[in-house]
C-alpha positions as MATLAB code, in Angstrom:
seq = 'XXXXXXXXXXXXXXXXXXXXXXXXXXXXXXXXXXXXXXXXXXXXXXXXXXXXXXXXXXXXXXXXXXXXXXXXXXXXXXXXXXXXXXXXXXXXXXXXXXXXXXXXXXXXXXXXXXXXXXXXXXXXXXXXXXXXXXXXXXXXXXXXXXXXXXXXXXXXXXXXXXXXXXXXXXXXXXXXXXXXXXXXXXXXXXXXXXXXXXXXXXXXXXXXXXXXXXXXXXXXXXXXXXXXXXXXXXXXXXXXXXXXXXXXXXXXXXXXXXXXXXXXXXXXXXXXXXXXXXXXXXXXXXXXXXXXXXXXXXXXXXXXXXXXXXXXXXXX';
ca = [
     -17.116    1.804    5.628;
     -19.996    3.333    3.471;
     -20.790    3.301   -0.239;
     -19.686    6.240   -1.677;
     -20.285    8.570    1.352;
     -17.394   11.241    1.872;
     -16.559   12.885    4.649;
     -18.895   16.141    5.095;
     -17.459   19.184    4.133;
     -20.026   22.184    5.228;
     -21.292   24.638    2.599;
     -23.138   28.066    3.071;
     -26.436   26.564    2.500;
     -26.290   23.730    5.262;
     -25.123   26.952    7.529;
     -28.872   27.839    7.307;
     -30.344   24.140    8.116;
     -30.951   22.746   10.956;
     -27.844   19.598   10.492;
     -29.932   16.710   11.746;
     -28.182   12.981   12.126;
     -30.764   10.064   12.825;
     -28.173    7.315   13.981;
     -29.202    3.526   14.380;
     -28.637    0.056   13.656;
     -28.772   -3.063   15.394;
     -28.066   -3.429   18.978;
     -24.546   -4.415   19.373;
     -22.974   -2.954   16.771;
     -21.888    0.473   18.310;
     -24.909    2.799   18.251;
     -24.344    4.034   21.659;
     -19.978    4.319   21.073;
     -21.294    6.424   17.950;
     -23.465    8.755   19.868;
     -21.233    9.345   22.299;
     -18.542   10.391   19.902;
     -21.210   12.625   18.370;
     -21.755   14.197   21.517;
     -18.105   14.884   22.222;
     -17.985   16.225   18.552;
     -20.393   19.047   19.680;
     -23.783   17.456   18.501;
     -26.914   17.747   20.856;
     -27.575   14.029   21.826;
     -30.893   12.809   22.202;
     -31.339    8.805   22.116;
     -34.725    6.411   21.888;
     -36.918    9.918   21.418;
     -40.513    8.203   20.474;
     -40.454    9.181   16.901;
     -43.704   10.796   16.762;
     -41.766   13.146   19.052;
     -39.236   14.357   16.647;
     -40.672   17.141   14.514;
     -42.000   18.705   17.817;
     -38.410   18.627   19.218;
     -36.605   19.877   16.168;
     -38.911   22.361   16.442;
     -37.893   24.002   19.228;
     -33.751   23.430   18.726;
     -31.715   26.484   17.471;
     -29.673   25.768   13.914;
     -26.613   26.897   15.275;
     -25.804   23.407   17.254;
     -26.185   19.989   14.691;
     -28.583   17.480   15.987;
     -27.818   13.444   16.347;
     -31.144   11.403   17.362;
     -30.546    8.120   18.193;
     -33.241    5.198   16.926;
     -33.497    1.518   18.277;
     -35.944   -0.805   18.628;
     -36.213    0.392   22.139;
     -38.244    3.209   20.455;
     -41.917    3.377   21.617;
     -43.100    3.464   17.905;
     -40.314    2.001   16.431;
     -40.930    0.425   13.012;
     -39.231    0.572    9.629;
     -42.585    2.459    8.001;
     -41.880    4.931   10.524;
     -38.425    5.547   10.362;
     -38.728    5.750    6.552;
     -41.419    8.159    7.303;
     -39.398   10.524    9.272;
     -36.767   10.611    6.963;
     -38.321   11.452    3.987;
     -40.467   14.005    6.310;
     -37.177   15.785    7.406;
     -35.349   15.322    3.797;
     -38.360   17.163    2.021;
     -37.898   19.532    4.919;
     -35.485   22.617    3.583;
     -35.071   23.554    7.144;
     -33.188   20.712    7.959;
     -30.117   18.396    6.154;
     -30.701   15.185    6.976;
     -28.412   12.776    7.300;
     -28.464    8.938    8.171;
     -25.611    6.946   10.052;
     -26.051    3.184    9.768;
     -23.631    1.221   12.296;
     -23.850   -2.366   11.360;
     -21.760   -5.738   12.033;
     -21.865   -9.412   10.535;
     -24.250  -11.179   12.426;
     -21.837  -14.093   13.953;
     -19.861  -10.937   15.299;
     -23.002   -9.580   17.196;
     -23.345  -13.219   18.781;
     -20.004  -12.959   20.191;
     -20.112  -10.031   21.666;
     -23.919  -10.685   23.444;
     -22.207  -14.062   24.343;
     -18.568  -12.276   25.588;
     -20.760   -9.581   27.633;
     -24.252  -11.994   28.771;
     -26.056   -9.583   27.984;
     -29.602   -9.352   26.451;
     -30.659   -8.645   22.959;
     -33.748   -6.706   23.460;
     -36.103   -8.987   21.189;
     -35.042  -11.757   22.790;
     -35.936  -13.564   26.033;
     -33.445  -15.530   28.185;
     -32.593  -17.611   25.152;
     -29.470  -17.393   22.512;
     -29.781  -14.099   20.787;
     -29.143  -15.335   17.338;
     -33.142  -15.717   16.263;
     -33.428  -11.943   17.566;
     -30.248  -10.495   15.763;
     -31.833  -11.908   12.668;
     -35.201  -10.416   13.353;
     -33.611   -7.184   14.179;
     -31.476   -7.081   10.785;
     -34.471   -8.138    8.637;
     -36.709   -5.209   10.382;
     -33.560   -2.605    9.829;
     -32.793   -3.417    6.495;
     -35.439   -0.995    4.049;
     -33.535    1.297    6.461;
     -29.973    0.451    5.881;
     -30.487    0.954    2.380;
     -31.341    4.614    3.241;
     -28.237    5.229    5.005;
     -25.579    8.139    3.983;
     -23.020    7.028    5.797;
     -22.399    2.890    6.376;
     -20.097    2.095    8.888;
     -19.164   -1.836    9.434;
     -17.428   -2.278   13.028;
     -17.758   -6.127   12.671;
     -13.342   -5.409   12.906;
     -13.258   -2.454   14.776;
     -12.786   -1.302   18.157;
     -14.394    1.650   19.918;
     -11.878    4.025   18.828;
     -11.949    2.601   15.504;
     -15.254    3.724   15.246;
     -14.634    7.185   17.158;
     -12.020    7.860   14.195;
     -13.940    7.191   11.174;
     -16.804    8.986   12.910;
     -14.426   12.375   13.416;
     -13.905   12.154    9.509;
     -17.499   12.365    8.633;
     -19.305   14.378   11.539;
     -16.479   16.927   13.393;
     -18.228   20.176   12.995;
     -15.690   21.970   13.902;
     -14.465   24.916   11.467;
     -10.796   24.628   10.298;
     -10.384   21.341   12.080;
      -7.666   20.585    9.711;
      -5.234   17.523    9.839;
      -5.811   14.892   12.307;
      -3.131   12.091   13.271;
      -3.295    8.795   14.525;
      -0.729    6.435   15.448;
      -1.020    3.219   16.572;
       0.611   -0.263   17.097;
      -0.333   -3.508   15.973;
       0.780   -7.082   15.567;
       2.439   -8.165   12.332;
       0.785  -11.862   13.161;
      -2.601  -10.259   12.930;
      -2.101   -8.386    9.836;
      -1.416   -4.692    9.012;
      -4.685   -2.465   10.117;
      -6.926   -0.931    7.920;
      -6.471    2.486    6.440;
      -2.896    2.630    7.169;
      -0.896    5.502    5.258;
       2.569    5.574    6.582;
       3.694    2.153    8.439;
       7.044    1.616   10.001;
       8.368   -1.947   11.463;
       9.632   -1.707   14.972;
      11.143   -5.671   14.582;
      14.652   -4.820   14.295;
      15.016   -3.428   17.683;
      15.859   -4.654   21.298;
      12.903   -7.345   22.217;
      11.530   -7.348   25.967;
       9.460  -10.144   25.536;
      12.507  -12.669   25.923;
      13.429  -10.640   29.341;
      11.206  -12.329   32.237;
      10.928   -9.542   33.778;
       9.615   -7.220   31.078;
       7.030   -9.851   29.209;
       4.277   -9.352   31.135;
       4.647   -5.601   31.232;
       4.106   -3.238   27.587;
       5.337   -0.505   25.769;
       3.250    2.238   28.058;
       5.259    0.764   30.767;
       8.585    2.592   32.061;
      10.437   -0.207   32.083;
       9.730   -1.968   29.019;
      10.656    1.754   27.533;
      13.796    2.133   28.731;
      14.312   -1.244   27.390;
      13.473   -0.210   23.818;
      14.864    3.108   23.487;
      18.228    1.855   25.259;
      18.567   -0.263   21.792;
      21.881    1.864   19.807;
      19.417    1.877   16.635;
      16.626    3.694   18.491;
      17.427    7.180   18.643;
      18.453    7.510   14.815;
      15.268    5.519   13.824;
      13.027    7.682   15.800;
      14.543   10.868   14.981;
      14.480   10.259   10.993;
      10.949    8.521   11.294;
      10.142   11.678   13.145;
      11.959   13.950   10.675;
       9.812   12.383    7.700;
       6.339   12.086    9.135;
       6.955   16.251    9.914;
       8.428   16.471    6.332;
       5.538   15.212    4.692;
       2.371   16.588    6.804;
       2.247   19.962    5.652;
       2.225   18.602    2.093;
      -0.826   16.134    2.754;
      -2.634   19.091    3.892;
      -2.267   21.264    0.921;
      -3.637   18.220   -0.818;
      -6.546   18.510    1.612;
      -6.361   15.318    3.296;
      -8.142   15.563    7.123;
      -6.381   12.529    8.351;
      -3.701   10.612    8.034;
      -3.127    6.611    9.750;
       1.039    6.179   10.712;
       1.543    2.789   11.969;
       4.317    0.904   14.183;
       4.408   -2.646   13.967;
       6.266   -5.642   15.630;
       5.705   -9.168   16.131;
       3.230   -9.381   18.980;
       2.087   -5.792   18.837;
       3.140   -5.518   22.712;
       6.409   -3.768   23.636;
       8.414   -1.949   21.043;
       5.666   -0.815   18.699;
       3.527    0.590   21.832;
       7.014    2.550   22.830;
       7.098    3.439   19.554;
       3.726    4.612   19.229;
       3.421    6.373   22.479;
       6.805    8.251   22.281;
       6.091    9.416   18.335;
       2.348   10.562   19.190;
       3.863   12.684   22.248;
       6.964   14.094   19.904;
       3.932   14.762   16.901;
       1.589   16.721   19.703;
       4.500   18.898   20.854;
       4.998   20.175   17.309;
       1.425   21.600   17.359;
      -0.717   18.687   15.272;
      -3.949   17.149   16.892;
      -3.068   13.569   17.634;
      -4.859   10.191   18.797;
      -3.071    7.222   19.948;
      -3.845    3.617   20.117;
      -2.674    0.123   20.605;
      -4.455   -2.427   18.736;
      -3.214   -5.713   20.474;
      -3.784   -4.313   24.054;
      -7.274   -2.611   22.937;
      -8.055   -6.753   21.732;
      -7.068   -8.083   25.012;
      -8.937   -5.685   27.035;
     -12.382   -4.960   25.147;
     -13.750   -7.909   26.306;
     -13.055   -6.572   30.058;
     -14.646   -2.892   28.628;
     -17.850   -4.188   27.176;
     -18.355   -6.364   30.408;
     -17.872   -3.202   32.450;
     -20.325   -1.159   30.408;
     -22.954   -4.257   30.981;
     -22.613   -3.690   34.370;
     -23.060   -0.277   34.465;
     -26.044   -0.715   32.116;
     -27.953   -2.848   34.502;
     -27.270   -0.891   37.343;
     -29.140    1.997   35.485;
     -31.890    0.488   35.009;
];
């Protein structure tokens, strides 16, 4: 994540600017996840504008909805002179606030995931896309120095991204607390950011029932399996007990979200029960709540980003 960039807190003068979000970086590294969560966040979305076009667009918008323009090298007049142009135009601008979202990722990450999907980098031809990623970085670096917010997704997943996204750019008034609980896999380390993390290896293991090892934790089986452990019920009611304890003290401290974490050894079965039963029990006592399972998001993203390939050429 960013430099020193915290997450926005609205004040009475941005109330009378036009909020304006110019959102790029290169191509792979979640531009389009980002704008999407923008969108769902309440932002008016419009992506590879011709940036000549921009003033005459803000222009018209209202200030009451924030703005999120996305930039590419897909841009008609896309160049760094003219990005750095229209952000010191709209900076100078009091009628606007400004902002600029940089989503990068380490270059040997961005070949993976154009070799994982086959798809094309759009400086390239038919050929490996590492000569364009390079070309792309060099181009967007004047404006990566520029940026406001820095986000790195080289390690994260989609809703990785969405999450550190909501801290920054929810508009919402009085969004207060958000939660998210996930699972992981002690093997592949503990997950960034975590705040409160609990270790699920103690309990009944369905992995080394035949039956249950190919299933997971989201599975009605491999639940039953997990919460039929003796140990279960008083570990889940006193991890419940705490995490409910403690929340309405983190926000008097003003904190807007907190990270709980279940772990166990493959990140599969008890930490997903885990996981999916405490982020049901935390939503019924009235706190917003986002889920996730880190090991089964791994497996499955390359299966997502081939999917959204498809659908990509099909549009076109």
């Amino acid at each position: 994540m960013r430099k020193d960039a915290e997450p926005h807190l609205p004040d009475h003068t941005a109330e009378r600017q036009q909020r304006v979000v110019l959102v790029t970086g290169p191509s792979g590294a979640g531009r389009s996840t980002a704008i999407r969560a923008l969108e769902d966040m309440g932002f008016e979305v419009i992506d590879n504008l011709p940036l000549s076009l921009v003033p005459r667009l803000l222009d018209g918008l209202t200030r009451a909805t924030p703005v999120a323009l996305g930039l590419d090298v897909r841009n008609r007049d896309f160049s760094a002179a003219n990005v750095m142009e229209l952000i010191d135009r709209l900076t100078r601008d009091p009628a606007y606030a400004c902002e600029v979202l940089f989503i990068d990722c380490s270059p040997d990450r961005l070949v993976q995931r154009y070799n994982e999907t086959r798809r094309r980098h759009p400086l390239s031809d038919e050929g490996p896309p590492d000569t364009a990623i390079r070309v792309e970085r060099d181009l967007l670096e004047q404006i990566r120095t520029r940026a406001d917010v820095l986000i790195d997704t080289t390690e994260l997943t989609p809703h990785d991204l969405r999450a550190e996204l909501a801290q920054f750019y929810d508009p919402r008034p009085g969004a207060g607390l958000t939660l998210s609980v996930e699972s992981f896999s002690y093997k592949r380390g503990v997950p960034r950011g975590i705040d409160m993390m609990f270790d699920c290896r103690f309990l009944a293991n369905p992995h080394w029932v035949d039956a249950l090892r190919p299933l997971d934790g989201r599975d009605r089986p491999v639940r039953d399996y997990v919460m039929a452990d003796p140990r279960y019920a008083e570990f889940f009611e006193r991890v419940r007990d705490l995490i409910l304890f403690a929340l309405p003290a983190q926000v008097e401290e003003g904190k807007s979200h907190l990270a709980i974490g279940f772990g166990c050894t493959g990140g599969q079965h008890r930490s997903v029960t885990m996981t999916e039963n405490m982020a049901d029990a935390l939503a019924q006592s009235g706190w917003q709540v986002s889920k996730r399972h880190r090991e089964l998001e791994r497996r499955e993203a390359p299966r997502w980003m081939s999917a959204q390939a498809d659908r990509q050429k099909g549009a076109a």
